[in-house]
N, C-alpha and C positions, 0 to 999 in steps of 0.2 A: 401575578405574584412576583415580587421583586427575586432577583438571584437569591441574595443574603436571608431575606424573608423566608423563602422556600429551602435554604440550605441548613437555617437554623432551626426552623422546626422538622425535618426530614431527623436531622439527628435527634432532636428528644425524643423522638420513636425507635429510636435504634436496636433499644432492648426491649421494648413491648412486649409483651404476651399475646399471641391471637388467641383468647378465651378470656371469657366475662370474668372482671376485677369477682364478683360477688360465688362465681362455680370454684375458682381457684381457694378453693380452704380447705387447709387440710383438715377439718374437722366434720368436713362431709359425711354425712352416711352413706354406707354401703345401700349397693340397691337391693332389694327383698326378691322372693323366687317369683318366676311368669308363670303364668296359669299354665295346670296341665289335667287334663279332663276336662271332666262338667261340674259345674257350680249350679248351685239355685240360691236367689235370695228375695227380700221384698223388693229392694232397689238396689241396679247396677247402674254407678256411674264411671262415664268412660271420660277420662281426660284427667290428669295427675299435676295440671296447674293449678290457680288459686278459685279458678272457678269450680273444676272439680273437686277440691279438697273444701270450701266451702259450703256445698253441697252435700257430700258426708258426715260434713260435721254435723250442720243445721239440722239434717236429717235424723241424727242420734240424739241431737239436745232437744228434740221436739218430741221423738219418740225411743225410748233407750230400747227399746224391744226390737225394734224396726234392724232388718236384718240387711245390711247395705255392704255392697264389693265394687271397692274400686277398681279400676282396670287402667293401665301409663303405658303408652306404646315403647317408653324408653325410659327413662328415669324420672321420679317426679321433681317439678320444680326445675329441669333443664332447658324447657326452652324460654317464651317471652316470661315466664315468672320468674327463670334466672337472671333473664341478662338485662332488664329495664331497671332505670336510675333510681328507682326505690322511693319516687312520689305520691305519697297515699294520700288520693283526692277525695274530698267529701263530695264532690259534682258527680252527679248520674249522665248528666246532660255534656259531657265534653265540654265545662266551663257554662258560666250563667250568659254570657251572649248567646252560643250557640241554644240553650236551652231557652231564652226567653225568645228568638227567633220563631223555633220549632212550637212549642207548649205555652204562649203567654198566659193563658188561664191557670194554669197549674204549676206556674212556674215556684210558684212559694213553698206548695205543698213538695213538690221535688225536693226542692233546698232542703228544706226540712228533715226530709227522708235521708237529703246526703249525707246531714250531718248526724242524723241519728246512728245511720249505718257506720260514721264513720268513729263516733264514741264504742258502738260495737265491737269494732273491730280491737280501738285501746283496753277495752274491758279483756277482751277475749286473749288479747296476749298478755294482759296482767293474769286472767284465770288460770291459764296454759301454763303459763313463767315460762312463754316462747321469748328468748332471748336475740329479738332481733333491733337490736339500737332502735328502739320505737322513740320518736323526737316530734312533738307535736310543735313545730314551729311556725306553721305557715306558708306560705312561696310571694314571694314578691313579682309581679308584671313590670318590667325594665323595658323604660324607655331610651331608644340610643340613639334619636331621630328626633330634631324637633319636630315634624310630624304627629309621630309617635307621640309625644309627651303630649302634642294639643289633645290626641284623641282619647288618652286616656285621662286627661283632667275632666272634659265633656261625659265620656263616658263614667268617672266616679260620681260627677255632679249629679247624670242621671241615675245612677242605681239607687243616692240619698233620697232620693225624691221620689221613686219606688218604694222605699222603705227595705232596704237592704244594707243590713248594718254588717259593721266588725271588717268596713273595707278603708284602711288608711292611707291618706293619699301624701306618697312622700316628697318632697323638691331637690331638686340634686343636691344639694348638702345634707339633708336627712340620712335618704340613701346612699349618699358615700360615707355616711356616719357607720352604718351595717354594713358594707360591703364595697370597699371603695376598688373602682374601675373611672381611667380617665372619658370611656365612653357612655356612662351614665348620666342622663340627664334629669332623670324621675321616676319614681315607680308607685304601684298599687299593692300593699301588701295584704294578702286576706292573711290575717292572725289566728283564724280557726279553721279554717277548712281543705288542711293539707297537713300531712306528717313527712316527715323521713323516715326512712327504716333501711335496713339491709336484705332486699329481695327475696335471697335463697334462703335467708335462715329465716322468714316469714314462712316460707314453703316447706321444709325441713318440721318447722316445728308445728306448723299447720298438719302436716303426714305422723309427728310422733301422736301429735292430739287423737286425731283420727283412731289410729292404733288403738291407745288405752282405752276409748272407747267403744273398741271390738268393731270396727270396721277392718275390713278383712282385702288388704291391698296386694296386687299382684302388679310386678314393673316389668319393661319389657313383655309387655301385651297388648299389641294393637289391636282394636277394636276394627274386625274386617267387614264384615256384611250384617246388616239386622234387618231381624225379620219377624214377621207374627209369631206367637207359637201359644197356641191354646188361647185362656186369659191376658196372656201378659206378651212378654216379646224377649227377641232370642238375639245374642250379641253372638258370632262366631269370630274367635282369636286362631293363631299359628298353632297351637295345640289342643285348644278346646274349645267349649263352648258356654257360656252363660244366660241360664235361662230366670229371667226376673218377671216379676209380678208389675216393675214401670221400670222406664231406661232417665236417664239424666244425661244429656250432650252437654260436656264442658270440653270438647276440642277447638274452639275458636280460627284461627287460622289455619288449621287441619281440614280437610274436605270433610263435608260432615256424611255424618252415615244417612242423614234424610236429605237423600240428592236434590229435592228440589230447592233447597234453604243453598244451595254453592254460589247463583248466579246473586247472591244479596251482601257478599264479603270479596273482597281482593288481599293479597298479600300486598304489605308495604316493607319495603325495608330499612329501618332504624340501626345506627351506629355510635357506639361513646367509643369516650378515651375515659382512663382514672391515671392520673399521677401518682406518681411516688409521693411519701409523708410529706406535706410541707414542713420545714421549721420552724424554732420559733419566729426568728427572726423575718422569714418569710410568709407566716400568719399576720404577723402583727404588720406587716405592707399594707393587707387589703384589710386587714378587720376581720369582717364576717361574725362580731360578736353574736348577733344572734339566730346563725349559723339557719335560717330561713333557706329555703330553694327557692332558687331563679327560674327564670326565663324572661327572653326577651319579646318584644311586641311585633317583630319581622314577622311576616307572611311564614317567612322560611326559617325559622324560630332556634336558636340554643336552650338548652336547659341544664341547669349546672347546680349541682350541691356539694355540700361540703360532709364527707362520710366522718364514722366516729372517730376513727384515724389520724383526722386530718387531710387526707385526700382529696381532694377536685376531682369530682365526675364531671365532664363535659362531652355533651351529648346530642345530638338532633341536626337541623339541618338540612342536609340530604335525607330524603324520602325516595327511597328507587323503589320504582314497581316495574319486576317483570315482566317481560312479555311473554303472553298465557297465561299470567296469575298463579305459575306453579311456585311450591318453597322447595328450592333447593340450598342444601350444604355449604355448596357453590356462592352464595351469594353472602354469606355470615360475614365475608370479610371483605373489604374494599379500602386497596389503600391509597387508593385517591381520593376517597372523603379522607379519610385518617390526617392525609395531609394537609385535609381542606381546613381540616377542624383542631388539629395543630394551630395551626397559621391564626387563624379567628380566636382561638384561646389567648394568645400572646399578641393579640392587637388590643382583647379586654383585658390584662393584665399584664401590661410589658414591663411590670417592678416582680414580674415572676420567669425573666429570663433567664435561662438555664435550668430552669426545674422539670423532668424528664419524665415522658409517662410509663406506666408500668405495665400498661393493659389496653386491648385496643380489641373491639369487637362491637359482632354487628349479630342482626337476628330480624324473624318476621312478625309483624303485627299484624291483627285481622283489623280490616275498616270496613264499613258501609258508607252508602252514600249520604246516611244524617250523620255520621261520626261518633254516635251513642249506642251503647247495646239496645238489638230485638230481641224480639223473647218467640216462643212460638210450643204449638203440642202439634205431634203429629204420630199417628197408626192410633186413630181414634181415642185420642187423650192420654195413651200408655207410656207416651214418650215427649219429654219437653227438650229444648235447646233453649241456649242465651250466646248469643256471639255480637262483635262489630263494637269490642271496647275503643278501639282506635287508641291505642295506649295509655286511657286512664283505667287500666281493669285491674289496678293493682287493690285500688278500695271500692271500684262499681263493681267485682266481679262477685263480691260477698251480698249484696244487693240483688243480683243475677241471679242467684244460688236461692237465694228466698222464693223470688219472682218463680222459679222453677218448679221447687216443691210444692204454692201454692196452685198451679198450673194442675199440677199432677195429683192434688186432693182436691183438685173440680173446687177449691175454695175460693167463694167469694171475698177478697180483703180489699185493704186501700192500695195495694200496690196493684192487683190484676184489673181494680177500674180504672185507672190513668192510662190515658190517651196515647203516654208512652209505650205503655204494653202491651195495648190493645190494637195498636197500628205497626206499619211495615218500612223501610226505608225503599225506594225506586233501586231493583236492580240495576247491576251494573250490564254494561249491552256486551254482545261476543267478539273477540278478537275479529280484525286490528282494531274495531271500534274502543273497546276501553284502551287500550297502550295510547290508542292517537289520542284521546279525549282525555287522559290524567299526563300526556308527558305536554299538551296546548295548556293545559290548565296552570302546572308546573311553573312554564315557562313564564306563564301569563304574571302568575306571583310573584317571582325573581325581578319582572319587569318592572312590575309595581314596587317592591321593595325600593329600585335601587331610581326611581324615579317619585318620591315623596308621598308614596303610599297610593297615587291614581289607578285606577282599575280600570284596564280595558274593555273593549265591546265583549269579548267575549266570558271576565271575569263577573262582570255585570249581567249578564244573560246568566250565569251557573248560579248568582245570587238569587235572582229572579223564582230559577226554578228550586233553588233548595237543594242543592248539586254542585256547591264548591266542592274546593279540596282540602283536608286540615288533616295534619299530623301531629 
């Protein structure tokens, strides 16, 4: 990084906030009281993200009788449901590549499911009148590489030819027509199958929904040990205990309570920035009329939207995995990506120099080694999980939530026969083996990036076996 480079955007950081643009409102809710005693109910789900809050919900709109408690080791909606860029994908599949890779037989029926689920979701916040900037725009694949642009021309060529429609393929004048960046060369925009929104107020009003519907929420309640208990099975928390008739796991990057499901996820870590308002003067530089989410086609990927505000989210990038796979606190913030991604902001829009960001923060994603959520039941059917969103779990995790309940009423549907659900991702191996095998991988991707997209022997061998890396 040049002096001047590195000096200019260290200072747009100067005033930052280290916490999520979207946790900062003051129109936050207070948190509600943590268990104390014993509870019973038909189902307790544990995790106060959008997977567990989806699962409450589902669970009362299926059955209003159905006596369900939720359980938030800290606040709901605080951790990856607060602090990710608020892109509601209609893909189950981590994107139709990854998805047509893994499932080509079912690859339609997927689709289909994603975008079902993902009109669900619009329904459900129009039913709620959860006020979270819900913006069905789409997201554009930017090409900033001629590389990049061959392969995503080939690649829309073939999806048409599959029969994969509502995929518009733009030429760098198009796309600098929506969003102008001198680093633009081309892009793919799918027009339906992705929203914008505002993360925490999805989660926020997913929790008030919940409520009216008499699900019965305690925060500040970790869910510590489970275990048989009679029929059904027993959650022990810091003050009490919860004994249910089935369990629902929606902790994702949390160690889960069914210890053998841990060696199938690792922590990743993800980081944005948000700016301050643009102006007018400084909107109408880039465009962005219709105000779609980005991202680029790098291995090592940006993803950037434009909040109701006006603001610039830009985000991704660096993907740190610790070593041991543990989430610590410790890791939320790192300001040497901050810098990283300063810097990379104002090379894609250098008619936005001097405009300063407000907010800088980082947090953990759960991944597997397919990069799509599993599903699973375990203490003989009483209990389901869904984890391994790899950061699209903002609209696969309401998909998850289904996949779960039908798990846990032994139901036969279209979602528990696909091959998705019904199969596992290759754990990942025990320390130093995964650290050395995702920071070679890493490497391996940077490499290829910045040498015209070629993959080495060893990225081509993790192809091979279905064991890349994607964040």
């Amino acid at each position: 990084m040049a002096p001047v480079a590195m000096r200019t955007a260290a200072q747009s950081l100067s005033d930052a906030r280290p916490v999520s643009f979207w946790l900062d409102d003051p129109g936050r809710p207070g948190a509600v009281p943590a268990l104390t005693g014993t509870e019973r109910c038909d189902l307790l789900v544990v995790g106060g993200g959008y997977s567990g809050l989806w699962t409450a919900l589902l669970a009362k709109e299926r059955d209003p009788e159905r006596d369900v408690v939720l359980i938030e080791g800290h606040e709901v909606g605080w951790a990856a449901s607060g602090r990710n860029g608020g892109f509601c994908a209609a893909s189950l599949t981590h994107g139709l590549p990854n998805g047509l890779e893994r499932w080509p037989d079912e690859i339609h029926e997927l689709e289909r499911l994603g975008l079902e689920n993902l009109d669900a979701i619009e329904a459900a916040v129009a039913a709620y009148k959860i006020d979270c900037d819900f913006e069905r725009t789409g997201e554009i694949d930017v090409a900033t590489e001629p590389y990049q642009w061959e392969e995503l021309r080939d690649w829309h060529a073939e999806m048409e030819e599959r029969g994969f429609t509502g995929l518009e393929l733009l030429d760098r004048d198009a796309l600098r027509a929506e969003v102008d960046s001198p680093t633009f060369l081309g892009g793919v925009w799918d027009r339906r199958g992705v929203a914008m929104l505002n993360p925490a107020k999805l989660a926020w009003g997913l929790k008030r929904a919940c409520t009216e519907l008499g699900v019965r929420i305690y925060e500040n309640t970790p869910g510590l040990e489970l275990a048989t208990a009679g029929a059904g099975a027993a959650v022990r928390t810091p003050y009490g205990r919860v004994f249910a008739r089935r369990v629902a796991l929606g902790t994702n990057v949390f160690p889960s309570l069914v210890k053998r499901v841990r060696p199938f996820t690792v922590p990743v870590y993800d980081y944005a920035l948000m700016t301050e308002p643009l102006s007018d003067e400084q909107l109408a530089s880039i465009g962005w009329h219709g105000r779609a989410g980005l991202g680029d086609s790098a291995n090592q990927f940006h993803y950037f939207r434009i909040s109701a505000d006006n603001r610039i989210l830009w985000g991704g990038y660096d993907a740190i995995y610790p070593f041991g796979g543990k989430v610590s606190a410790e890791m939320d913030h790192r300001p040497e990506t901050y810098l990283k991604l300063a810097e990379h902001f104002f090379t894609c829009f250098p008619q936005l120099a001097g405009l300063r960001f407000s907010h800088a923060w980082g947090g953990a994603i759960d991944t597997c080694s397919r990069f799509s959520a599993f599903f699973g039941t375990a203490y003989a059917g009483k209990v389901a999980y869904a984890a391994g969103f790899t950061g699209l779990g903002v609209g696969a995790t309401r998909f998850g939530a289904d996949v779960m309940l039908d798990l846990l009423d032994g139901a036969d549907t279209e979602r528990t026969r696909l091959k998705m659900v019904r199969s596992k991702p290759l754990p990942f191996p025990p320390e130093p083996f995964a650290w050395a095998g995702i920071e070679l991988t890493k490497r391996s991707l940077a490499h290829a990036d910045a040498n015209g997209g070629r993959r080495n022997l060893w990225l081509k061998t993790m192809d091979k076996l279905g064991l890349g890396f994607d964040s």
